[in-house]
C-alpha positions as CSV (number, residue, x, y, z in Angstrom):
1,X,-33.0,124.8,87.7
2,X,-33.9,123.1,90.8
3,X,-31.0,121.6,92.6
4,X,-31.2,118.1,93.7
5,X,-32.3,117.5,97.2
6,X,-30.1,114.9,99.4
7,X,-30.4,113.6,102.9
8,X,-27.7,114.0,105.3
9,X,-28.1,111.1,108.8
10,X,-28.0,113.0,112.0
11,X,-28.4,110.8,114.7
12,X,-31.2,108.7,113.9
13,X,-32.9,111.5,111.7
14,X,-32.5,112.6,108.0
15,X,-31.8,116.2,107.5
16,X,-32.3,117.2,104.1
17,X,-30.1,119.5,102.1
18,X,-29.0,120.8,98.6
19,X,-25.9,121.9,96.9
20,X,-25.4,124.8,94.3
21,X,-23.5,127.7,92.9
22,X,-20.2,127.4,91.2
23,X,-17.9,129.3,93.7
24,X,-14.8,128.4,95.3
25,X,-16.0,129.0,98.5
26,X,-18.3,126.9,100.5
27,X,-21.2,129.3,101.8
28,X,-23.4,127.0,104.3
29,X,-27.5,128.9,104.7
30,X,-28.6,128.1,108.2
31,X,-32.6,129.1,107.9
32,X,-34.7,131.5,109.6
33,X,-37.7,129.8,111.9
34,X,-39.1,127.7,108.9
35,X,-38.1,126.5,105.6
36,X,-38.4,123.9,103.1
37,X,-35.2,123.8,100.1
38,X,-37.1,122.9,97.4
39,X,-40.3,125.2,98.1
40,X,-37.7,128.4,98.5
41,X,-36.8,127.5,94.1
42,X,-40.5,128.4,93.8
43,X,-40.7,131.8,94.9
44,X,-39.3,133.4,92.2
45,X,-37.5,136.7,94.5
46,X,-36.1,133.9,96.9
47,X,-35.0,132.2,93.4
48,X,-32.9,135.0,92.2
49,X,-31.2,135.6,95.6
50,X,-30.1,132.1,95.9
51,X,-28.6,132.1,92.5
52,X,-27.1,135.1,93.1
53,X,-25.5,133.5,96.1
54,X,-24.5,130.8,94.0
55,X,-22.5,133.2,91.4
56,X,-19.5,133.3,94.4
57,X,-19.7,130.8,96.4
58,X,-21.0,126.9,96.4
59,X,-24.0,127.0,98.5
60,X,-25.5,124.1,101.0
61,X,-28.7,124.9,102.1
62,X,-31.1,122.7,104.2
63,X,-33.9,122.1,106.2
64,X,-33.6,122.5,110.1
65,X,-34.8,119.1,112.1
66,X,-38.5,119.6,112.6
67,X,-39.2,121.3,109.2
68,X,-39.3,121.6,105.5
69,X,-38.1,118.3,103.8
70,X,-36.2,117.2,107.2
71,X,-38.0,114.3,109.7
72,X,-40.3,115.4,111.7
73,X,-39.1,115.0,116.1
74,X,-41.5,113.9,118.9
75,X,-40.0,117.1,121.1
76,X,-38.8,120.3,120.2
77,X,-35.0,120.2,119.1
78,X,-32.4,122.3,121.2
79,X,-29.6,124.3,119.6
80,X,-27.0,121.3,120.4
81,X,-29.4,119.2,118.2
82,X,-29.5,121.7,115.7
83,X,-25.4,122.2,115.3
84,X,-25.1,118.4,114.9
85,X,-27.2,119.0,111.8
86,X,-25.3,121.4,110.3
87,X,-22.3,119.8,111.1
88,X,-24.1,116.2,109.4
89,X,-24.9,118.3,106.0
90,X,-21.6,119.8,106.0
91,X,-19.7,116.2,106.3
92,X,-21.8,115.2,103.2
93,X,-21.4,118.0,101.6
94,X,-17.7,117.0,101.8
95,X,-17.5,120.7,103.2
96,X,-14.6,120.8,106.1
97,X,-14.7,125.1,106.2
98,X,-17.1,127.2,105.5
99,X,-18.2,130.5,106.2
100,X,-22.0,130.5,108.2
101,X,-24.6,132.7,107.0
102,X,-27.3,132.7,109.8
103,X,-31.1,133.9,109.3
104,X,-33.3,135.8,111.4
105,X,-33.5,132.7,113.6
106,X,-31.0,131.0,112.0
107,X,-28.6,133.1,113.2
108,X,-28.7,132.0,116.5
109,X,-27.7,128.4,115.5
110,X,-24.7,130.2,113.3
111,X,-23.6,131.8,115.7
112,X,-23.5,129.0,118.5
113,X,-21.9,126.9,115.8
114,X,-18.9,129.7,115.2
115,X,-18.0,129.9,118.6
116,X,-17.8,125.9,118.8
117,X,-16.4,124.8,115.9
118,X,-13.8,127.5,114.8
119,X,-11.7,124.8,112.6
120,X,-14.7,124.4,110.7
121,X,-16.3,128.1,110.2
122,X,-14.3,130.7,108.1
123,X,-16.3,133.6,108.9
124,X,-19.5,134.6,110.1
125,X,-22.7,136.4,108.1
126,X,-26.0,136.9,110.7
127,X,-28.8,138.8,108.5
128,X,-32.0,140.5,110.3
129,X,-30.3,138.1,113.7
130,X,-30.9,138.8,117.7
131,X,-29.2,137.5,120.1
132,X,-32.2,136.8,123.0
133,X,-35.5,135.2,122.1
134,X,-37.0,139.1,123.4
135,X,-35.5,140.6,120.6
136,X,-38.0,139.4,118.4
137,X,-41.0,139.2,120.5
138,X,-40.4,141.4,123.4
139,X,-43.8,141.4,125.0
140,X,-46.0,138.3,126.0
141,X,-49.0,140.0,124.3
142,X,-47.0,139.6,120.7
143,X,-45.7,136.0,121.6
144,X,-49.8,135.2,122.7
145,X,-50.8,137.0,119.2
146,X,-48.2,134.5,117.2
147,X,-50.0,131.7,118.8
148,X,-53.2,132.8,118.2
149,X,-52.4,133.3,114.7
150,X,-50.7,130.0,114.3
151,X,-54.2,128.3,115.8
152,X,-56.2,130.3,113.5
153,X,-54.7,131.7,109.9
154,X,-51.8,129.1,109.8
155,X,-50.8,129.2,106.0
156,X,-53.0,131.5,105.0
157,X,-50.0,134.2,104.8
158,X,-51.0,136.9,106.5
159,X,-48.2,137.2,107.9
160,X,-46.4,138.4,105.1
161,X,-47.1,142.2,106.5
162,X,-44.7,141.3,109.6
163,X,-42.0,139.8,107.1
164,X,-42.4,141.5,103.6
165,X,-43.9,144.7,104.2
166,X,-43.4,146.2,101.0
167,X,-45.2,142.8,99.5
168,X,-48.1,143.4,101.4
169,X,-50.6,144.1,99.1
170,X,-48.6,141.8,96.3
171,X,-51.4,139.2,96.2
172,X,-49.3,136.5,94.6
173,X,-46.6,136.9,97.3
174,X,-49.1,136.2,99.5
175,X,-50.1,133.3,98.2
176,X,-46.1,131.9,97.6
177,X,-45.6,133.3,101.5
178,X,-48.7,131.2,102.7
179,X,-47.6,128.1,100.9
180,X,-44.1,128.5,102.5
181,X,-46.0,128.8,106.2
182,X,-48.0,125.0,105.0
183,X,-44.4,123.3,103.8
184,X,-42.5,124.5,106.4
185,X,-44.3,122.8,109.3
186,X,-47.5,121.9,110.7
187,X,-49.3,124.4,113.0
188,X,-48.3,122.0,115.8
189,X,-44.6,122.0,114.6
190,X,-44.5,125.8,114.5
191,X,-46.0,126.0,118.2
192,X,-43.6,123.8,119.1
193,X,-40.8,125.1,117.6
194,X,-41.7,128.5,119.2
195,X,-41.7,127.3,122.8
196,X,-38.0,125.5,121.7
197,X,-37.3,129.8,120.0
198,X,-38.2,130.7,124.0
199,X,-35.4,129.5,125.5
200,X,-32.8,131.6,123.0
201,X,-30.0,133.5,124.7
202,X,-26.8,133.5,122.9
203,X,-25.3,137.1,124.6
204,X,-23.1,135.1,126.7
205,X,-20.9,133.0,123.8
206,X,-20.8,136.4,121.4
207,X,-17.4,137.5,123.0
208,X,-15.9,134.1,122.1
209,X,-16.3,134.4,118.5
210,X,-13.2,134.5,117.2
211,X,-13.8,134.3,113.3
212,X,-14.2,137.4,111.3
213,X,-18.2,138.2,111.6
214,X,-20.2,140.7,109.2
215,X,-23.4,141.8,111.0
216,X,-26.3,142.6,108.7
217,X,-29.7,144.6,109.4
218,X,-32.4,146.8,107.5
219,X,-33.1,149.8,109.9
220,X,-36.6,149.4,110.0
221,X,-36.9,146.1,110.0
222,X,-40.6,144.9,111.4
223,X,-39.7,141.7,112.5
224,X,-37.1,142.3,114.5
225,X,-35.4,145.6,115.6
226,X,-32.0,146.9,114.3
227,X,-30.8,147.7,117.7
228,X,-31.1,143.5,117.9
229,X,-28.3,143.8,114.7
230,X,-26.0,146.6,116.6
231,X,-26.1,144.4,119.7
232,X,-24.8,142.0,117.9
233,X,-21.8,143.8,116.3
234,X,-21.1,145.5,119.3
235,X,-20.5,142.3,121.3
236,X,-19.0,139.8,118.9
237,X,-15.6,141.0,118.9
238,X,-14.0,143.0,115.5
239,X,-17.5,142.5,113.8
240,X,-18.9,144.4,111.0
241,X,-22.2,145.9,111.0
242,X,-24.2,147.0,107.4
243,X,-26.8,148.8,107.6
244,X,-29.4,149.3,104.8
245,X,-32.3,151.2,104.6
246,X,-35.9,149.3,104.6
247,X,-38.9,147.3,106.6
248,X,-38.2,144.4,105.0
249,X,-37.2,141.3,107.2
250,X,-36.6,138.8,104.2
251,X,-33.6,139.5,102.9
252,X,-35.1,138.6,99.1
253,X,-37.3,141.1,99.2
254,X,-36.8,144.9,98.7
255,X,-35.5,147.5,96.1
256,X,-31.5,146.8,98.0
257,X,-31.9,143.1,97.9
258,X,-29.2,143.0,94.9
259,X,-27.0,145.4,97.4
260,X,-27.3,142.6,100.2
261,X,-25.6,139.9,98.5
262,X,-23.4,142.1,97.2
263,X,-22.1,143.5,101.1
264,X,-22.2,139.3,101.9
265,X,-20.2,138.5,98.5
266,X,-17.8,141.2,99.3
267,X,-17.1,140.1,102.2
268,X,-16.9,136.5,101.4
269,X,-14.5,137.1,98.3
270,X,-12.8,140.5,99.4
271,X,-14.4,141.9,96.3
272,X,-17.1,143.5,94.8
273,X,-19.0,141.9,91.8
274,X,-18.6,144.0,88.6
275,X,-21.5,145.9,87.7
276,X,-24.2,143.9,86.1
277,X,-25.3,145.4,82.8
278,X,-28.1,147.3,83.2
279,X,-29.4,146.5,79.4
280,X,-29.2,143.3,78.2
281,X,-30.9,141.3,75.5
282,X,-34.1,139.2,76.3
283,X,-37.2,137.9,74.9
284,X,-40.1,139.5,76.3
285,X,-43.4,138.0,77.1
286,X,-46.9,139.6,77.7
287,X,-49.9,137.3,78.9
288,X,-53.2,138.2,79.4
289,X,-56.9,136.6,80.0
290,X,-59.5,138.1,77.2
291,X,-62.7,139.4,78.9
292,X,-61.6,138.9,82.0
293,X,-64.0,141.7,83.6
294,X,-66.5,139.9,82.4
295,X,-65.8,136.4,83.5
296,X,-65.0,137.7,87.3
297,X,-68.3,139.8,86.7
298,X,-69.7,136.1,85.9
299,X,-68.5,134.1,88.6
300,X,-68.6,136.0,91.3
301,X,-65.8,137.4,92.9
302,X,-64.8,134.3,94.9
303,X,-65.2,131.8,92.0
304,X,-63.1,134.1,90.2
305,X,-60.1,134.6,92.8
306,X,-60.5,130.7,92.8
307,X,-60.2,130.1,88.8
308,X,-58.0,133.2,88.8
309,X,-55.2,131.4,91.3
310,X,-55.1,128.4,89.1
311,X,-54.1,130.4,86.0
312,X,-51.3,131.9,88.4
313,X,-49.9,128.7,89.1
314,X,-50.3,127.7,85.6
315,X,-48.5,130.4,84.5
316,X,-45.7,130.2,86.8
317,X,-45.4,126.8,86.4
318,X,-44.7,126.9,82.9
319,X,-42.6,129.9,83.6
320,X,-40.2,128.5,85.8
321,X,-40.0,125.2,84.1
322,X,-39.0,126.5,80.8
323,X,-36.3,128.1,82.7
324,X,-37.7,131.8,82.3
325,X,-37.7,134.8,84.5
326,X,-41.1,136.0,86.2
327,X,-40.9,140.2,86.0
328,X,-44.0,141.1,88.4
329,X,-47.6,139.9,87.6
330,X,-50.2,142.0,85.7
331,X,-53.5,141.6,87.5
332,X,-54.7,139.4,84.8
333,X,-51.3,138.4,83.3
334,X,-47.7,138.0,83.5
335,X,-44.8,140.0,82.3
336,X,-41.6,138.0,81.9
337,X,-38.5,137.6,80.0
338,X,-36.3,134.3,78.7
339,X,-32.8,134.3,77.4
340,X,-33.9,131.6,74.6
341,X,-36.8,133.0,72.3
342,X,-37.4,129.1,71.2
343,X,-38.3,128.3,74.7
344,X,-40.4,131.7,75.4
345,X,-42.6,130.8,72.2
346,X,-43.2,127.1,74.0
347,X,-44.3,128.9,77.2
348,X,-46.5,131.0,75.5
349,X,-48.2,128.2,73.9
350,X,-47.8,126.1,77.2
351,X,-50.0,129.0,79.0
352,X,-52.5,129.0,75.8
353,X,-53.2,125.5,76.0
354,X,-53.5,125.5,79.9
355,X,-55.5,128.0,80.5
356,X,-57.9,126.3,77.9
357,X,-58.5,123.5,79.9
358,X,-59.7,126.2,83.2
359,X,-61.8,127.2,80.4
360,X,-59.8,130.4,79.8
361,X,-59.0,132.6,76.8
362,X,-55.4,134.0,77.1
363,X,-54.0,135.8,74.7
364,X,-49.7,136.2,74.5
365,X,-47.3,138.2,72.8
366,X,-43.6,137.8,72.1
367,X,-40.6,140.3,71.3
368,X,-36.6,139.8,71.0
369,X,-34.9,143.2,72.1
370,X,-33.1,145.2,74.2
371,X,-34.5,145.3,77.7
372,X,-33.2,148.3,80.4
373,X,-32.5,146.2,83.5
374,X,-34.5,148.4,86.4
375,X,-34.1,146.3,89.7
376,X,-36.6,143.9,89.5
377,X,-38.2,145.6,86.9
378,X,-37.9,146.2,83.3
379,X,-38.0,148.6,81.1
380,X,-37.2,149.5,77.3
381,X,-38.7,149.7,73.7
382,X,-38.9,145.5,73.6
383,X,-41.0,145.8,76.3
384,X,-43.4,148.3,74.3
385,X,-43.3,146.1,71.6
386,X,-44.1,143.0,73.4
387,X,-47.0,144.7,74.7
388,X,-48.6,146.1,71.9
389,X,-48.0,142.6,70.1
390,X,-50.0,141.0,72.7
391,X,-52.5,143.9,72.4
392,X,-53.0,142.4,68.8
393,X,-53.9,138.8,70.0
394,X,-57.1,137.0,69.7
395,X,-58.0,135.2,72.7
396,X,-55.7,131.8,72.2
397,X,-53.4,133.1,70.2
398,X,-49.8,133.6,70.5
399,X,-48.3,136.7,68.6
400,X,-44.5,137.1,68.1
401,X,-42.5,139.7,65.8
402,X,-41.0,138.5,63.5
403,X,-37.4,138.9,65.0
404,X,-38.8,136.4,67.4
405,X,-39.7,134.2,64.2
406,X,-36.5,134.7,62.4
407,X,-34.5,134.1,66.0
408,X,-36.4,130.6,67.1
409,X,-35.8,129.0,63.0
410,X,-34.2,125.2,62.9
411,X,-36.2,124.8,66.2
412,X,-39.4,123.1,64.6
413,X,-41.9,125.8,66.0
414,X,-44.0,126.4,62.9
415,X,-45.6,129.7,62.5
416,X,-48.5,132.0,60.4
417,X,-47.6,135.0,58.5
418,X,-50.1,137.7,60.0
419,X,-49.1,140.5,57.9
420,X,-47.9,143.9,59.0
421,X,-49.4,145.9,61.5
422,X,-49.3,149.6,62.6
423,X,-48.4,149.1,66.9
424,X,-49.6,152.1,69.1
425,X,-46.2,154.0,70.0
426,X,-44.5,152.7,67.3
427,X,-43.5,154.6,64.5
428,X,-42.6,151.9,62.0
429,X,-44.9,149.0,61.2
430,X,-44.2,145.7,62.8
431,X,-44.8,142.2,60.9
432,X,-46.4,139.3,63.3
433,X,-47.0,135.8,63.2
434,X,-49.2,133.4,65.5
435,X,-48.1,130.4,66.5
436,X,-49.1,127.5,64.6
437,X,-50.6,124.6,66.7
């Protein structure tokens, strides 16, 4: 679940901030150019990261002066301004040490804060990081074409190409990554923010770092170049550099995401984490809109898209606040799992009876089983199941098996024997049950 977002008083302005994770380490996140802490719990990839974070180490997060959640400022804020902020969050925080993982931009302010307040940094973390403003636009044509886009497409998240590559064509991370551009800050805010980003040049403190640093940068990274990362690690003294392979500049995102807060947790703890089971028990849901061809065919294709992103916030919605686990999305549904069948069988019904009211048919279907953990992805016999289940639903119907049924009893869901049926793939027959409403 969301954690609760607080204030902290720098100066005359509020910078806001949250606290999670249950590690004994304090682990402050110093944000790339924008961010907003309550925005990041609804992009599902950012979601996982952070609470991955939060398995090692107690986490404060917040929102740089100028953006996300903090006050707004009449001028752009200089990196002096910036450390007072972090240093304001960490006093509320009750945090006296901890170690500074820097972001992209972020990293600048990380590592300006390292060098000038050793007593209260333990170590040092900069991720996809440069150390001159040229590092990560090198030409006036690209910093001319970043204003230009800011003027024109400003939250519409095209630039998810420079950031995400490999979510380019993901339409729903589009959408998350255009929202994130609108919370973050205004169009003026970002300009302005920008010209502040000009005036980087941390090369000259690097050699007075004196607390252990870990450098780390994809090698192909689009936004900004790994030989920004090696500059780094070459000329902050003893520092670490890990390398991984990929174009992605968001750490969140990519198959070796999993691997990145590993290297950081490593070096946080001195220790691996144990080997996360890669099959696990979960109960799988399948969603789906009945006749959708038809309906877009219908419409039109822009009322569609339209109608079609309110079911995707819909389902999400109900996803994330009955604490489930969004897989990848389906075209025209949703695959995701929940560690409490009870609470899978309200989604489902949640989504039904949404989707209703955008005058939309979807059908669901629920199974308890085995799942084989694949990355982001999974895999596994439950997940057949599931699929054929939902395969059997009429439009506004919810399907479960009955080891859903049997699992979910004493909760006060009610449900209707549908009999046995024969499931493609399937060699013995499996007995459903709808939903009662």
């Amino acid at each position: 679940m969301q954690p609760e977002t607080r204030y902290a008083k720098s100066g005359d302005l509020h910078i806001a901030y949250q606290v999670f994770g249950t590690g004994s380490v304090d682990l402050v996140l110093v944000p790339g150019f924008i961010s907003n802490v309550e925005e990041t719990w609804d992009n599902p990839s950012a979601a996982r990261w952070l609470e991955r974070l939060g398995r090692f180490a107690r986490v404060i997060a917040f929102d740089k002066r100028g953006t996300g959640l903090s006050d707004r400022v009449e001028a752009a804020p200089s990196l002096d301004d910036r450390m007072d902020d972090a240093r304001a969050v960490m006093d509320a925080a009750q945090s006296e040490r901890a170690v500074l993982l820097g972001i992209s931009e972020g990293g600048s302010l990380a590592t300006l804060f390292a060098a000038s307040h050793p007593d209260r940094c333990v170590s040092l973390i900069l991720y996809g990081a440069f150390a001159k403003f040229s590092g990560w636009y090198p030409t006036e044509e690209k910093l001319a074409a970043f204003y230009q886009y800011v003027e024109e497409k400003w939250g519409t998240g095209e630039s998810v190409r420079k950031y995400a590559p490999s979510m380019g064509d993901d339409a729903g991370f589009k959408k998350i990554w255009a929202r994130h551009e609108r919370v973050g800050a205004t169009p003026a805010a970002a300009k302005a923010l920008m010209r502040m980003n000009q005036e980087i040049d941390i090369s000259g403190v690097l050699s007075a770092i004196r607390v252990p640093t870990l450098v780390i940068h994809r090698t192909d990274d689009a936004a900004v170049g790994i030989e920004e990362g090696r500059y780094l690690a070459q000329h902050i003294p003893n520092a670490r550099l890990a390398e991984f392979a990929g174009a992605d500049h968001l750490p969140y995102v990519g198959e070796n995401a999993s691997d990145l807060a590993d290297e950081i947790e490593e070096f946080v703890t001195g220790s691996r984490p144990d080997a996360e089971p890669d099959r696990v028990l979960a109960t799988v849901l399948l969603t789906d809109i009945v006749d959708s061809t038809k309906r877009a065919s219908d419409l039109g294709d822009r009322r569609w898209r339209a109608l079609l992103d309110q079911h995707d916030d819909l389902v999400r919605r109900e996803i994330s606040q009955l604490r489930g686990r969004e897989v990848k999305a389906l075209g025209d549904g949703f695959l995701a799992t929940f560690d409490g069948p009870a609470r899978a069988v309200r989604c489902a019904a949640a989504i039904v009876a949404g989707a209703r009211s955008l005058d939309l048919q979807v059908r669901c279907g629920l199974h308890t089983g085995e799942i084989e953990l694949k990355g982001t992805d999974i895999a596994g016999i439950a997940v057949h199941i599931a699929a054929r289940i939902s395969a059997q639903a009429q439009g506004g119907q919810v399907l479960v098996s009955s080891t859903v049924r049997d699992l979910v009893a004493g909760s006060g869901l009610r449900f209707v024997d549908e009999g046995a049926r024969s499931l493609k793939g399937i060699s013995d027959e499996v007995r459903v049950f709808s939903v009662a409403d």
